[in-house]
C-alpha positions as CSV (number, residue, x, y, z in Angstrom):
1,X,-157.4,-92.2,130.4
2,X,-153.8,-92.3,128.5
3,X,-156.0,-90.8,125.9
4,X,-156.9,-88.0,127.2
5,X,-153.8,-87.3,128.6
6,X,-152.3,-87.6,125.1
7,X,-154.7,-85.5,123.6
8,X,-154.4,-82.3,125.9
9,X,-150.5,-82.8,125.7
10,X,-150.4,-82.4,121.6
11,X,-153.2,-80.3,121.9
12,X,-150.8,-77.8,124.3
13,X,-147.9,-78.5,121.6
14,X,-150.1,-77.5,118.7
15,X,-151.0,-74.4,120.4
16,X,-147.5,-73.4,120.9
17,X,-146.4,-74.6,117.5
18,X,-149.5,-72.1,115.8
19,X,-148.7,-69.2,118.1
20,X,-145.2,-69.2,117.3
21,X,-146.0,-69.5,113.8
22,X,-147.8,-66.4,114.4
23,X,-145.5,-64.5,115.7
24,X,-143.0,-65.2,112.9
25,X,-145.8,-65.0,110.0
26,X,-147.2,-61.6,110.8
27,X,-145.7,-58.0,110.6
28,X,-145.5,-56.9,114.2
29,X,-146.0,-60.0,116.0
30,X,-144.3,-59.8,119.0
31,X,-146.6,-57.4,120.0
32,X,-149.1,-60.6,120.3
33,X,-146.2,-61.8,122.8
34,X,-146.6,-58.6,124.9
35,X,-150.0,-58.9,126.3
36,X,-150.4,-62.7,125.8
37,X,-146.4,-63.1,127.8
38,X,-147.8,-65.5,130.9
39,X,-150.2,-67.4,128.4
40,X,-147.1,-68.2,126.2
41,X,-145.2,-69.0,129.4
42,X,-147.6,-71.3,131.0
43,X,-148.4,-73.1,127.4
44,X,-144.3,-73.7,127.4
45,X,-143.9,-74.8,131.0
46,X,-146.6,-77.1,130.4
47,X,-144.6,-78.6,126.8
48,X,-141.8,-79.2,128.8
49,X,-143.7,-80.9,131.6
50,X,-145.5,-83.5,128.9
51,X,-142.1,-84.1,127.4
52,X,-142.2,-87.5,129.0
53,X,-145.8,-88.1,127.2
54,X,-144.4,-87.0,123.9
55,X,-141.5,-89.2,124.3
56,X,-143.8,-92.1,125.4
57,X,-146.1,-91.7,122.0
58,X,-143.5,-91.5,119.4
59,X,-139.7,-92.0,120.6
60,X,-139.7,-95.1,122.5
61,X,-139.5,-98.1,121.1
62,X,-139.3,-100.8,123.9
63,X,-142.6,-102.0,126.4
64,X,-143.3,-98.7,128.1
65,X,-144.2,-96.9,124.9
66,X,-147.9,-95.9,124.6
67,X,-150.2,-97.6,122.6
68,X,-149.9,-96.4,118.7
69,X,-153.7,-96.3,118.8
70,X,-153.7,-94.3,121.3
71,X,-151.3,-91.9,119.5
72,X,-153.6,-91.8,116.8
73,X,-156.6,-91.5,118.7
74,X,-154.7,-88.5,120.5
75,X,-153.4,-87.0,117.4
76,X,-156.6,-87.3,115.2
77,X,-158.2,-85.5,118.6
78,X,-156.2,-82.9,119.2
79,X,-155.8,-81.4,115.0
80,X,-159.5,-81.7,114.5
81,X,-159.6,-79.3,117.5
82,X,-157.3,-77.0,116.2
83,X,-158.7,-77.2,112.8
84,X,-161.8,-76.7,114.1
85,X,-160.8,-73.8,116.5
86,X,-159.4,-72.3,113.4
87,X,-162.6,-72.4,111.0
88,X,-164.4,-71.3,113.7
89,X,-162.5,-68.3,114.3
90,X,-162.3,-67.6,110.4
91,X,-166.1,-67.7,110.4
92,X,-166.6,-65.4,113.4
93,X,-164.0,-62.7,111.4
94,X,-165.7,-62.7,108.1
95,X,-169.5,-62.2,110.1
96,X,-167.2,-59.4,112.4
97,X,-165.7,-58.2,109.1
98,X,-169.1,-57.8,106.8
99,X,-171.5,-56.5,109.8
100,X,-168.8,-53.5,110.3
101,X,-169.5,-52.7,106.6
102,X,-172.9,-52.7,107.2
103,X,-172.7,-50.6,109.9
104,X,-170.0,-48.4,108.3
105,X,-172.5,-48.2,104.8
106,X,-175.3,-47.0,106.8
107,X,-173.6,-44.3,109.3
108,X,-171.8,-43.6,105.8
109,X,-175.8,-42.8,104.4
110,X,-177.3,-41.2,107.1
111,X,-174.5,-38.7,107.1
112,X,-174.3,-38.3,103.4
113,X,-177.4,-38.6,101.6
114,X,-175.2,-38.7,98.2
115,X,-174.2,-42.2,98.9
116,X,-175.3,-44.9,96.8
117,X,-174.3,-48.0,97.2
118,X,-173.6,-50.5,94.7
């Protein structure tokens, strides 16, 4: 149970942590903020409400700290879901990416019979 709850804390942190790196990384990036503005809002509320949780996994020190194996458990959890969010998405861009070019290529040739591809 403590977990879980560990794991969909971090995994709420990491979010916030990548979409801010987002928004500082890419050119124009506040414009992410301008449609996704409750999303970000609610993702930070909720950080601020698991602030005891965080506290509990890797500040204290005294009896009512959490389990370290449960902060590993938590911690291994919630990267391998972001990692694996990540990879996913990558993948589903470069199919995206290379079935527009095959679209583009062939509404490229039916217009212009000229075209050869390479």
């Amino acid at each position: 149970m403590l977990t879980l709850l560990a794991t969909l804390a971090l995994l709420n942190l990491f979010c916030l942590g990548m979409f801010i790196k987002q928004v500082f990384i890419i050119e124009g990036g506040l414009r992410i903020f301008d449609t996704m503005a409750l999303q970000v809002l609610l993702s930070g509320v909720l950080v601020l409400i698991n602030i005891p949780v965080y506290q509990g996994l890797f500040l204290r020190k005294d009896k009512g700290r959490l389990p370290i194996s449960v902060a590993v458990q938590s911690t291994t959890l919630a990267l391998s879901a972001c990692v694996l969010f990540i990879s996913t998405l990558d993948h589903m861009f470069h199919i995206f990416v290379s079935n527009v070019g095959l679209k583009f290529q062939q509404l490229f040739y039916k217009t212009n019979r000229s075209y050869i591809p390479l």
